[in-house]
Phi, psi and omega in degrees: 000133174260129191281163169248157186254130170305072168016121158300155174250134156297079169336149190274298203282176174249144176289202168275345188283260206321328167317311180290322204295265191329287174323338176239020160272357180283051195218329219255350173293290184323286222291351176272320195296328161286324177319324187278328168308272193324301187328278205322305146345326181249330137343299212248355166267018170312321191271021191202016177090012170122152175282175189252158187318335199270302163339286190291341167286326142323352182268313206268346203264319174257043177241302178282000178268313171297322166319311188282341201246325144345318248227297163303283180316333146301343179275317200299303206289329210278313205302093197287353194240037141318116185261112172302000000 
């Protein structure tokens, strides 16, 4: 006879933990979410002869934005006398 294992319960919501966690990881989400916008950008600029000087400075500019918020959020977490 076989048992059935009861559905772990899954919470609807995110906790108040996993909110901050996400808040303070948004500065370093955003800067990828542009980063992948300039990629995507430069993707499409094939179709149009190549990016243009204003691409690859939009590239380097959110390349280096992920870089900074990376950078920040490894200092914030790192950080021992952080008051959450």
């Amino acid at each position: 006879m076989r048992k059935r294992l009861a559905p772990a319960a899954v919470p609807d919501e995110p906790s108040p933990a996993d909110l901050a966690a996400i808040e303070s990881e948004w500065p370093l989400i955003d800067a990828e979410l542009a980063f992948l916008d300039a990629e995507i950008t430069m993707l499409n600029a094939a179709d149009r002869g190549g990016p243009s000087p204003l691409d690859w400075r939009r590239l380097r500019r959110a390349e280096a934005r992920v870089t900074r918020a990376a950078a920040d959020l490894s200092r914030v977490e790192s950080d021992p006398g952080r008051v959450a």
